[in-house]
ZAZA-63650 format. One record per residue (C-alpha): residue in three letters; residue number from 1; x, y, z. Coordinates in nm, 2 decimals. Layout:
   code   pos     east    north       up
    ALA   NUM        X        Y        Z
...
REM end
This chain:
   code   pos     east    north       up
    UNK     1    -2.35    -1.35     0.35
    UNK     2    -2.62    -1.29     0.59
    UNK     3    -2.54    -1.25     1.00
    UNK     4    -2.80    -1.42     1.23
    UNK     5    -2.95    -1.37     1.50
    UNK     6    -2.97    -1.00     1.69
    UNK     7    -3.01    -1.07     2.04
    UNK     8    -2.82    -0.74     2.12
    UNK     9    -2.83    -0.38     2.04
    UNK    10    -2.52    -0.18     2.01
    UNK    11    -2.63     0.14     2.18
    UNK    12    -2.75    -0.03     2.51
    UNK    13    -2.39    -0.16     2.51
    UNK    14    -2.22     0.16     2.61
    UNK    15    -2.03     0.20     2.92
    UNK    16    -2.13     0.58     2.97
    UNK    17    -2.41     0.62     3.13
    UNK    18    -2.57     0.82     3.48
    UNK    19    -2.35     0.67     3.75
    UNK    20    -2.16     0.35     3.74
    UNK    21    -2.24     0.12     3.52
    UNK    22    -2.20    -0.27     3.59
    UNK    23    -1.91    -0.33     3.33
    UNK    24    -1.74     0.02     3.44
    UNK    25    -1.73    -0.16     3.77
    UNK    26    -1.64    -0.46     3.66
    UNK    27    -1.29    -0.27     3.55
    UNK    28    -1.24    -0.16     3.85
    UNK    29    -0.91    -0.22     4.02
    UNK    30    -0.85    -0.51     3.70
    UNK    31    -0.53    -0.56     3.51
    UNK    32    -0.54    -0.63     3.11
    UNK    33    -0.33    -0.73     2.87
    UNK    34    -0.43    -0.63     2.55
    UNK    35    -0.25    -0.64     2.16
    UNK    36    -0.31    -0.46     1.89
    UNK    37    -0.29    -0.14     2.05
    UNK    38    -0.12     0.03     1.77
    UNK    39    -0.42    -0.06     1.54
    UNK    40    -0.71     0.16     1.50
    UNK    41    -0.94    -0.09     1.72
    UNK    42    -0.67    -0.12     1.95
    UNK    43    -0.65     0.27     1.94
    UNK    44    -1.01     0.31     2.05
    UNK    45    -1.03     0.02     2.28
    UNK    46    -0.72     0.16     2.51
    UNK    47    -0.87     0.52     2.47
    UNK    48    -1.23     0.39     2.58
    UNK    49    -1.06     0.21     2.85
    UNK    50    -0.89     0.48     3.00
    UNK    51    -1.16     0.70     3.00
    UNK    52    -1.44     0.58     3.12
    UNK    53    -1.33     0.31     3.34
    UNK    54    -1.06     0.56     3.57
    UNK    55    -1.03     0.26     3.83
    UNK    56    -0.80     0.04     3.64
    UNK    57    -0.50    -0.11     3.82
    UNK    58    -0.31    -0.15     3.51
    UNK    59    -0.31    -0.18     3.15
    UNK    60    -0.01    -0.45     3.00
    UNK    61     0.02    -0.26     2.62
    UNK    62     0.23    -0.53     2.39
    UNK    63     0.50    -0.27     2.18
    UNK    64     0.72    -0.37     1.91
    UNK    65     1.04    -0.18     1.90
    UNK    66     1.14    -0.01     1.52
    UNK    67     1.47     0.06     1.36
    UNK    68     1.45     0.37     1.47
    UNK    69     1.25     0.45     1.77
    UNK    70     1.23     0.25     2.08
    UNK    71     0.98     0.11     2.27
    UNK    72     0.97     0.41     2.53
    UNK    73     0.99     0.64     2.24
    UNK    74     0.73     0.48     2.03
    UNK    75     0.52     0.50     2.38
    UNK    76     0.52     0.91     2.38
    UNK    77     0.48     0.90     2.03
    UNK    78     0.15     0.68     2.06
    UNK    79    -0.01     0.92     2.32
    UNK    80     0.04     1.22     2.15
    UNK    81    -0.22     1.17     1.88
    UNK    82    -0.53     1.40     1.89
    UNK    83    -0.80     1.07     1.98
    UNK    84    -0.64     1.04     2.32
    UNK    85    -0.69     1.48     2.37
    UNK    86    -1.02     1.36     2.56
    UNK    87    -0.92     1.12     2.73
    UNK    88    -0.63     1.32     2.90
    UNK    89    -0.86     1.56     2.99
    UNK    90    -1.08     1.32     3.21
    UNK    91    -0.76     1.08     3.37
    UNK    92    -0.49     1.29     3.45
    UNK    93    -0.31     0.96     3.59
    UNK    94    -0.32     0.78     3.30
    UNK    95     0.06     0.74     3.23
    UNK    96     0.07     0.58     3.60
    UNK    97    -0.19     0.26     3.50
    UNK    98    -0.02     0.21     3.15
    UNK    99     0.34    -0.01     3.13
    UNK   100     0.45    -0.07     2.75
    UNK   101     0.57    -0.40     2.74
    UNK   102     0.81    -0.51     2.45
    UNK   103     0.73    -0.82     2.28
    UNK   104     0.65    -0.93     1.92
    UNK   105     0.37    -1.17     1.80
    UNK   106     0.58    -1.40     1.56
    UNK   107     0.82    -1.45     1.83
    UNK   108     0.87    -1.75     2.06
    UNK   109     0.70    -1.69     2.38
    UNK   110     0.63    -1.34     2.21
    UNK   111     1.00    -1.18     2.29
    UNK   112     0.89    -1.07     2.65
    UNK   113     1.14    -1.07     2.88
    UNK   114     1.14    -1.32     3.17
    UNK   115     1.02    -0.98     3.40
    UNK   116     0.75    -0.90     3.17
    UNK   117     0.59    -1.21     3.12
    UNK   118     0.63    -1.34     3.48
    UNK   119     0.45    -0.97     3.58
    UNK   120     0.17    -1.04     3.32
    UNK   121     0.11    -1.41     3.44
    UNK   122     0.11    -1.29     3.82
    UNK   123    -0.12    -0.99     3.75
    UNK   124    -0.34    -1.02     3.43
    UNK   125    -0.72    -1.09     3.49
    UNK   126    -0.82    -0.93     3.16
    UNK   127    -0.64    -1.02     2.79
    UNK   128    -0.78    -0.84     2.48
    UNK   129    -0.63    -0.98     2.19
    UNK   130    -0.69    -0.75     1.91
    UNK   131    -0.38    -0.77     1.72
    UNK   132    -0.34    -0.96     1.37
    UNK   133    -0.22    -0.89     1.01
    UNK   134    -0.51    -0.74     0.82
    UNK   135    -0.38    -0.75     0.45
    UNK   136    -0.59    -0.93     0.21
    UNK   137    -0.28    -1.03     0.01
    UNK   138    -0.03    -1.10     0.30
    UNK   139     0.18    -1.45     0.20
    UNK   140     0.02    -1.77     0.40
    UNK   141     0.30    -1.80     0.60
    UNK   142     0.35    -1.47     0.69
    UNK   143    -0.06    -1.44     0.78
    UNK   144    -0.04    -1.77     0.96
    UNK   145     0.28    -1.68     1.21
    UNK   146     0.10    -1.32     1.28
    UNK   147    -0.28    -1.44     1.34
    UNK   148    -0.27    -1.81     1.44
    UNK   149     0.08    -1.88     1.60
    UNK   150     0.05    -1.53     1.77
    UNK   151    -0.29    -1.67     1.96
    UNK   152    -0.14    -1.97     1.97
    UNK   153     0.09    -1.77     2.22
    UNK   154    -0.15    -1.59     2.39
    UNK   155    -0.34    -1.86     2.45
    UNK   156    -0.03    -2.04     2.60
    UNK   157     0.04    -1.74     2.82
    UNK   158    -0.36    -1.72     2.94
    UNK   159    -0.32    -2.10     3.05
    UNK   160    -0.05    -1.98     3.32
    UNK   161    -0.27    -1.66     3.43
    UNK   162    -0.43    -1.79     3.78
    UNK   163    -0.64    -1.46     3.81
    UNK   164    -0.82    -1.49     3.49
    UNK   165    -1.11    -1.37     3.40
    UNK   166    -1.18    -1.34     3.05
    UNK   167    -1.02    -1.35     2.71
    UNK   168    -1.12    -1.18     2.42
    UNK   169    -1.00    -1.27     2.06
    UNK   170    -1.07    -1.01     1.79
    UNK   171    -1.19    -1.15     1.49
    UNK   172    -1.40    -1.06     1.20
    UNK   173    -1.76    -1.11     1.05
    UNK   174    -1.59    -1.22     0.72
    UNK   175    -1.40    -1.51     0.92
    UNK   176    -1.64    -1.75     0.76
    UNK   177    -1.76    -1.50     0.48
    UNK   178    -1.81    -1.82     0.24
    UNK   179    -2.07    -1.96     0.41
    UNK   180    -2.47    -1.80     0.33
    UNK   181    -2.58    -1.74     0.70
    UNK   182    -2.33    -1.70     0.92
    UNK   183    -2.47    -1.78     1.30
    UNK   184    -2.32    -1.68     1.62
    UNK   185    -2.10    -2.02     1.67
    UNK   186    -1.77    -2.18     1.58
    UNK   187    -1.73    -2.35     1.24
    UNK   188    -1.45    -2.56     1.13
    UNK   189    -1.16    -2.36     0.94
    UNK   190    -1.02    -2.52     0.55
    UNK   191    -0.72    -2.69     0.77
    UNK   192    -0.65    -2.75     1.14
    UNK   193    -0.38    -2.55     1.28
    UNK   194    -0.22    -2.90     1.28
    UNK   195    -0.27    -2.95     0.92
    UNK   196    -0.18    -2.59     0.85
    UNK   197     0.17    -2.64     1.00
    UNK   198     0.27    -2.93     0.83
    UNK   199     0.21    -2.76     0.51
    UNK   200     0.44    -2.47     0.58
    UNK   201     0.66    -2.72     0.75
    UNK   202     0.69    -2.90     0.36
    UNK   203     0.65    -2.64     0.14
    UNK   204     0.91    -2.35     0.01
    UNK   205     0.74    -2.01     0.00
    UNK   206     0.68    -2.01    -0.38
    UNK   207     0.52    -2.35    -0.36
    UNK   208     0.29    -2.20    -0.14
    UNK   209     0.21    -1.92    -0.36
    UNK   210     0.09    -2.14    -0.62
    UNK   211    -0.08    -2.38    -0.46
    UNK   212    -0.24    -2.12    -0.25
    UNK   213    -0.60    -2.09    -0.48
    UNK   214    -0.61    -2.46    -0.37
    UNK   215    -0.53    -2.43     0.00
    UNK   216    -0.77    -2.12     0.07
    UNK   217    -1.05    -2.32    -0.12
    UNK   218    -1.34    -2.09    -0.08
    UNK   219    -1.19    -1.85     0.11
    UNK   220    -1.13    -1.55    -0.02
    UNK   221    -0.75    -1.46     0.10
    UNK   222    -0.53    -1.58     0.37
    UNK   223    -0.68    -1.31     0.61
    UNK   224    -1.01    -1.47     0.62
    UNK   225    -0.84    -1.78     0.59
    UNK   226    -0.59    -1.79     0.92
    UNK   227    -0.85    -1.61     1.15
    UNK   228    -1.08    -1.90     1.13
    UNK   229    -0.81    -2.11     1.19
    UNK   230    -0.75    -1.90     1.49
    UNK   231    -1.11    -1.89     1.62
    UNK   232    -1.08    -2.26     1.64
    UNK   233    -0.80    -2.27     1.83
    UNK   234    -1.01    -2.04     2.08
    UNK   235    -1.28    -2.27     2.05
    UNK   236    -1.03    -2.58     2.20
    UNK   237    -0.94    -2.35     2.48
    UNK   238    -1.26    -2.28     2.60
    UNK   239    -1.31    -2.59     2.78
    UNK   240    -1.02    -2.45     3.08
    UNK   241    -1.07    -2.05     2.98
    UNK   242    -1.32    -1.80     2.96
    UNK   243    -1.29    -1.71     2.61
    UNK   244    -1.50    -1.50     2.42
    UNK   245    -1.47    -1.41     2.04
    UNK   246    -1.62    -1.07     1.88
    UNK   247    -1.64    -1.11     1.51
    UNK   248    -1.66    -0.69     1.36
    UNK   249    -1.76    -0.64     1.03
    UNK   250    -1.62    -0.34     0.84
    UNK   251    -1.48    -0.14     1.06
    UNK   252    -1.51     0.21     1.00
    UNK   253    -1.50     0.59     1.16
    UNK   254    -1.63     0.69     1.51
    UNK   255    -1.97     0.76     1.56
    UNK   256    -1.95     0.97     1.88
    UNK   257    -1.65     0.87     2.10
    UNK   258    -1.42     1.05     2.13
    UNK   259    -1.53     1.23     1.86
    UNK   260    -1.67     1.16     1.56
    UNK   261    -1.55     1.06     1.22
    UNK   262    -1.21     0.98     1.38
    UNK   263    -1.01     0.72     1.20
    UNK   264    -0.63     0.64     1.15
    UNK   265    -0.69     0.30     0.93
    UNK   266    -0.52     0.35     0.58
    UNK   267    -0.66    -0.03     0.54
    UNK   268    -1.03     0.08     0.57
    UNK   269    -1.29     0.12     0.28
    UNK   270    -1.27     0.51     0.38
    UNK   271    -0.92     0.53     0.18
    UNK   272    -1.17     0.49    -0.12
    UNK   273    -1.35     0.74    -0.06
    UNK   274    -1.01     0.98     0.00
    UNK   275    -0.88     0.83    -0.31
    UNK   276    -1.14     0.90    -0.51
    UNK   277    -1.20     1.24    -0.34
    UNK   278    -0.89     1.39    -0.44
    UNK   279    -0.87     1.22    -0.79
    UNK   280    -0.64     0.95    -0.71
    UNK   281    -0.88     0.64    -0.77
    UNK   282    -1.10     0.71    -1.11
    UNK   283    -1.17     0.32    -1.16
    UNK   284    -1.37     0.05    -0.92
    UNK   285    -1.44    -0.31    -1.08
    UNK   286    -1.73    -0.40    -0.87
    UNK   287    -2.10    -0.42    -0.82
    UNK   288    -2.30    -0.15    -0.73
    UNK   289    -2.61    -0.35    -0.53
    UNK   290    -2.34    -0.53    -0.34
    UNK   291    -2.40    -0.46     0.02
    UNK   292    -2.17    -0.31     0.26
    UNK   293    -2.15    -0.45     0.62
    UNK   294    -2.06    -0.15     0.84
    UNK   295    -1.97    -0.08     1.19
    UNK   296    -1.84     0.25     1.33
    UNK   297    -1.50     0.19     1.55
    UNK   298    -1.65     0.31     1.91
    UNK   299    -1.95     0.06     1.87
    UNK   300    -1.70    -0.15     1.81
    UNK   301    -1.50    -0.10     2.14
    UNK   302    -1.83    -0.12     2.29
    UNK   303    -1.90    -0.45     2.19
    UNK   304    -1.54    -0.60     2.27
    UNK   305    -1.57    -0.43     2.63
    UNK   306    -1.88    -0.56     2.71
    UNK   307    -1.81    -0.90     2.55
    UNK   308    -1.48    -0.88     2.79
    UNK   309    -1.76    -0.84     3.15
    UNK   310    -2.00    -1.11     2.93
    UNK   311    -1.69    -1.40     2.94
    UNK   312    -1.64    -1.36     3.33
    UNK   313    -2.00    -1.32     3.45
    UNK   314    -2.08    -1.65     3.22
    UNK   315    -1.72    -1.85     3.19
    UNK   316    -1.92    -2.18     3.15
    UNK   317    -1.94    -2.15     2.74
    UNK   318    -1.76    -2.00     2.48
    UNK   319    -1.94    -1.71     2.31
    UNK   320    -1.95    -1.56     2.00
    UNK   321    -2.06    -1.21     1.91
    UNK   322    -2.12    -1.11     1.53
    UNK   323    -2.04    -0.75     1.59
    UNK   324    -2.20    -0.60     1.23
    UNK   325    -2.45    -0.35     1.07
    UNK   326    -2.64    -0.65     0.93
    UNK   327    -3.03    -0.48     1.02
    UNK   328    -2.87    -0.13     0.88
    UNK   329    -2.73    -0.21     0.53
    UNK   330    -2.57     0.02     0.23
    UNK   331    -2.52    -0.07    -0.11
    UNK   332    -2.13     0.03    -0.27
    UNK   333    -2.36     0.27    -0.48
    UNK   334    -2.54     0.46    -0.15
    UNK   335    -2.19     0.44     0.02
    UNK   336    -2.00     0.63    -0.28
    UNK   337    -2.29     0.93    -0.33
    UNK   338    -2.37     0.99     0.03
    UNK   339    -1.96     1.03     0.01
    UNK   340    -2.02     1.29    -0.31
    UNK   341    -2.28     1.46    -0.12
    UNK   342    -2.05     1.54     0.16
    UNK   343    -1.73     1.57     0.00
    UNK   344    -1.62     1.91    -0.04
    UNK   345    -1.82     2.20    -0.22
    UNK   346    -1.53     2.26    -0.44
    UNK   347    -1.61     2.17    -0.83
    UNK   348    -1.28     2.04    -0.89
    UNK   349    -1.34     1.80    -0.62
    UNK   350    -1.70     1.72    -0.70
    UNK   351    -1.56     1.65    -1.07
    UNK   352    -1.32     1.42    -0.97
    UNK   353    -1.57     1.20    -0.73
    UNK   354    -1.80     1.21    -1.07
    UNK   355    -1.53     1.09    -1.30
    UNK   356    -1.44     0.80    -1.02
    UNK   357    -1.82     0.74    -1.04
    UNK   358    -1.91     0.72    -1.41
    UNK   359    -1.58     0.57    -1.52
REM end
């Protein structure tokens, strides 16, 4: 699975820089709407947000509420992890430009209340739409209610939004991971979302277990298989709304911002490396030449922030960004000893990376 063509390079995309940059004021004074915050490249995209473009109006963050915290509670909660200890430091204000809005992907009209939504329509000019379900095993229906019908919504919701600007749908680079060359463009997903319906629509869960080798044909799992779905449906929309699609490959610890090496993903390939760090993992069926596409998180944010000022300074065409490490590869094997180099200088640790490694 190759990635072509670079026509960008990651580091010029950073919004830091001597004075005011063109995309920090771009953010000025604009109200978002963004998903996914709870996620780890939801995480960094708020944080980055709220640091280094101070001039936000306000940010519309999309909460579910729990058993047994609430939405408000859930909202302290969020900000008191250590990533956003920079951030606080530079925008004292932030609590004042951030509402946490209730609502729920799966949901008809996503659960907002008819306040909430009618404030987003009214006000939103940015949406970042970075929430889905990221587990490779999720059932097909559950995958397709979460990452297609939850766009769906959005893009619903965007089509009522008078002030828009731009809309960006979080993908990823293995979207289309069983073609050989994957270009910067739209392909056509397994099913239509039209298709895809009527077979949940006729089907019992357990049917669709079984037939589901059939129905992901060369997809690998119904992640890969519902977000190309969803990138078509972006695609449709593009014709009435400036819609851009970033497409990250492995997404994995901070370079630099905030800090680096941060990471609160238990999904990523770092919990190999824990597992097999502290003995928990001793056996990998895999190849060891087989290269690994990596991105660090705050390029990440980088890209999706820029791609965000990209879709309103060029609304004419949808665009898509393959957001990967593709001119910087690893191998599995390269990735797992530059891990045993750096894992701890303890034997017993060292011994348990080596028995992970030789077994």
């Amino acid at each position: 699975m190759d990635f072509y063509n670079r026509r960008d390079y990651l580091d010029e995309t950073e919004l830091e820089s001597k004075g005011i940059s063109e995309i920090q004021t771009f953010y000025a004074n604009k109200t978002i709407f963004i998903t996914g915050a709870s996620g780890f490249v939801g995480t960094l995209v708020l944080e980055k947000m709220l640091r280094t473009c101070k001039d936000l109006r306000k940010v519309y963050v999309l909460f579910r509420s729990s058993k047994k915290k609430n939405i408000q509670e859930r909202f302290v909660e969020y900000f008191n992890d250590p990533v956003f200890y920079r951030m606080k430091c530079e925008n004292s204000t932030y609590d004042t430009q951030v509402t946490c809005i209730q609502g729920d992907l799966t949901l008809d009209q996503l659960g907002l209340s008819p306040e909430d939504r009618q404030a987003i329509v009214d006000n939103t000019q940015i949406i970042l739409h970075v929430a889905a379900t990221v587990k490779f095993d999720e059932h097909l229906a559950d995958a397709y209610n979460i990452n297609v019908k939850g766009t769906k919504t959005m893009i619903q919701l965007a089509e009522l939004m008078k002030q828009l600007q731009s809309f960006v749908y979080v993908s990823t680079a293995y979207s289309n991971c069983d073609r050989k060359h994957i270009e910067e463009k739209f392909y056509d997903p397994v099913f239509s979302d039209e298709e895809t319906i009527t077979m949940l629509q006729h089907s019992e869960r357990h049917e669709l277990a079984l037939l589901l080798p059939h129905i992901l044909d060369r997809k690998p799992n119904t992640y890969t298989f519902t977000k190309t779905i969803a990138e078509d449906l972006v695609r449709e929309s593009s014709g009435h709304l400036p819609v851009v699609v970033v497409r990250p490959s492995i997404v994995m610890p901070t370079l630099k911002e905030p800090f680096p090496y941060y990471s609160n993903d238990k999904n990523s390939v770092l919990s190999i490396a824990v597992g097999a760090g502290v003995g928990l993992l001793r056996v990998l069926s895999c190849a060891n030449d087989n290269r690994l596409d990596m991105i660090p998180g705050d390029m990440t944010v980088n890209c999706i922030l820029a791609a965000s000022w990209s879709a309103a300074v060029t609304p004419d065409a949808a665009q898509v960004y393959n957001c990967v490490g593709y001119e910087n590869p690893i191998t599995l094997k390269q990735s797992l000893y530059a891990n045993l180099e750096n894992i701890s200088e303890s034997k017993e640790s060292c011994d348990k990376l080596y028995g992970y490694l030789m077994s």
